[in-house]
N, C-alpha and C positions, 0 to 999 in steps of 0.2 A: 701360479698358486691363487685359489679362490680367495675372497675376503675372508669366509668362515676358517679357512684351514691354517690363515694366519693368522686367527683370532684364538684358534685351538693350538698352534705353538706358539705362541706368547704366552696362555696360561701353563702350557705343560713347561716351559723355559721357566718361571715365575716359581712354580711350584718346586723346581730341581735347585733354583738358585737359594731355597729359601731354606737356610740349614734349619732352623728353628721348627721348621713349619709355617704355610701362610694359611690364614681364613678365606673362602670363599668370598666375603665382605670383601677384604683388604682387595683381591683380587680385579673387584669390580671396580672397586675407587681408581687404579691405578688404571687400568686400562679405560674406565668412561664407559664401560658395558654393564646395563643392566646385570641386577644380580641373577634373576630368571634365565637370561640369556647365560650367565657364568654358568649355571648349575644343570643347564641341557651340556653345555661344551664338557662340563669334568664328566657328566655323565658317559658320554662319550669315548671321551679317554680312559676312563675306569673301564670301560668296555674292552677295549683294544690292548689296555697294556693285562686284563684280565688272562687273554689268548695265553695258549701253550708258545707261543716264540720268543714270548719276554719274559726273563729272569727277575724281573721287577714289575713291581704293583705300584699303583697311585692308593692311600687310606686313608679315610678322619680319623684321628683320635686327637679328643680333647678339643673336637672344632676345629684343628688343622690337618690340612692337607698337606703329604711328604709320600716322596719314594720309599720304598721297602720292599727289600730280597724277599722274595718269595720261600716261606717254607720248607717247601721239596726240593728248593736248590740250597737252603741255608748251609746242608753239609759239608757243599766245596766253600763257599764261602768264609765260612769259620775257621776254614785253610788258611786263612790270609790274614783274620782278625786278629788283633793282639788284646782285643776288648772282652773280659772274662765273664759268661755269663752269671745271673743271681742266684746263688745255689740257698733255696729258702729250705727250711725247716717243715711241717703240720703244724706246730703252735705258734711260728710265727706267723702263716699265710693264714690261721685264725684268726688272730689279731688282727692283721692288713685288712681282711674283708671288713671285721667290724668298721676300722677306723671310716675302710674305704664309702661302706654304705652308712656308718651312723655319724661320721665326722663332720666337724669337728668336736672332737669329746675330751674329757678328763679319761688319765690311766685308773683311776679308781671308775669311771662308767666303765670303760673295754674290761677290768676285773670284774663287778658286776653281771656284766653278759656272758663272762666266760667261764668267772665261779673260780678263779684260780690269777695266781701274780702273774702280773704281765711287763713286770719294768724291765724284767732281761730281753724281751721279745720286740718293746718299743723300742729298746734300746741300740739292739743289732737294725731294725728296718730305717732307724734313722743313720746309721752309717752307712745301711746300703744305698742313701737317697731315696728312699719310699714314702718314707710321713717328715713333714717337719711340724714343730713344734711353736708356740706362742703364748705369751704367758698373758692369762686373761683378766676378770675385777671379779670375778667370785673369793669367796671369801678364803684368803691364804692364798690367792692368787695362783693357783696351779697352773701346769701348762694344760694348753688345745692343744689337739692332736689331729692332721688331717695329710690326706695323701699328699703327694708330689707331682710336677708334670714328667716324671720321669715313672710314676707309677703306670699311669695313662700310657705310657711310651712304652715302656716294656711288656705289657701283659696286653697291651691291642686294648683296650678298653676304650672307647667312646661313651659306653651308656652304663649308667650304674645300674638299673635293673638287669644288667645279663649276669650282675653278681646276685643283686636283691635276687632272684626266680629261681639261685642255686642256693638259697641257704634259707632256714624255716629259724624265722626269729618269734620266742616267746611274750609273753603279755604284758611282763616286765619291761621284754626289751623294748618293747613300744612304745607304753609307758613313758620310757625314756627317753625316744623318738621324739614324745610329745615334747615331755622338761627342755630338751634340747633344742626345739621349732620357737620355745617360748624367749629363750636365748638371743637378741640380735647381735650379729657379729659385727657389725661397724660399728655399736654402740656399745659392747661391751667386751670385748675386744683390744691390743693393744698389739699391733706387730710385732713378734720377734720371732720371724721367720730364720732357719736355718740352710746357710749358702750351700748345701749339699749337696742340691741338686740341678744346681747351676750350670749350665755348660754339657749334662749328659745325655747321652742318645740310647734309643732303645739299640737291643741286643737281638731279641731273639726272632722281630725281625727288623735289622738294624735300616737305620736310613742309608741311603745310596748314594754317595757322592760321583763316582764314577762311571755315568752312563754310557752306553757309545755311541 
């Protein structure tokens, strides 16, 4: 076995061992390989496991790399899952995008943008693991409101413009873009993040523990 091909299963080993997900970075540190060299090698592999003969993919989301069932085989799959997928709403998956592309916000900014109450809709997405919450120094101290790494996990998301380029936000909502840029979160800010989302994995294309 060439050096390169053991250098290319130690990262694809790395990457299957890592339930969580690992970063490209982590990867390098661990192994002593440049990061250039890491990101030709995933390239690689993203190629190969891309092929019709594997049931499984290599993806980023959220900056980490993890296995994931391929869509077109998901239906045997879900054969087997006992893991129930998110069955959203219209006015919740409203909601979500707001949070996802203008978060962290107050439920009165997502009402603002949406012209309509939103407590019942924050409410359910925080049970499903979507947004969690944190109670901020504005005045009456309401909660922030921002995705989850289980939102990134289940909807494939890496980039939030492939949500921004699906939805047309008004001059208001900018506006508020701006109020909310003007906002610093370390400085104004106070964690109390909710354990929700702790421990979950995407679903719809879940991670792969069992390769062969």
């Amino acid at each position: 076995m060439s050096e390169e091909l053991t250098k290319k299963a130690i990262i694809e080993a790395l990457i299957f061992s890592a339930r969580s997900g690992i970063e490209p970075s982590r990867i390098a540190s661990i192994t002593g390989m440049k990061l250039n060299q890491v990101m030709l090698l995933l390239e690689e592999l993203e190629r190969e496991y891309g092929g019709h003969e594997h049931g499984v993919m290599i993806k980023s989301v959220n900056g980490k790399l993890r296995f994931y069932t391929k869509a077109s085989i998901q239906s045997f799959v879900s054969q087997i899952s006992v893991r129930p997928l998110v069955s959203i709403t219209d006015t919740q998956m409203e909601s979500l995008a707001i949070v996802a592309v203008k978060g962290p916000l107050t439920r009165n900014d997502v009402e603002l943008i949406r012209g309509r109450s939103s407590q019942g809709q924050l409410l359910e997405l925080s049970k499903m693991g979507l947004i969690s919450k944190r109670k901020s120094k504005l005045p009456g101290r309401p909660y922030l409101y921002k995705v989850t790494s289980r939102f990134y996990e289940l909807f494939q998301v890496d980039d939030l413009k492939e949500i921004v380029n699906g939805l047309a936000f008004s001059k208001e909502e900018d506006d508020l873009e701006t109020s909310r840029d003007n906002l610093s979160d370390n400085e104004h800010v106070k964690e109390k993040v909710d354990s929700s989302d702790s421990g979950r994995e995407s679903e719809s294309e879940r991670p792969d523990r069992d390769l062969p």
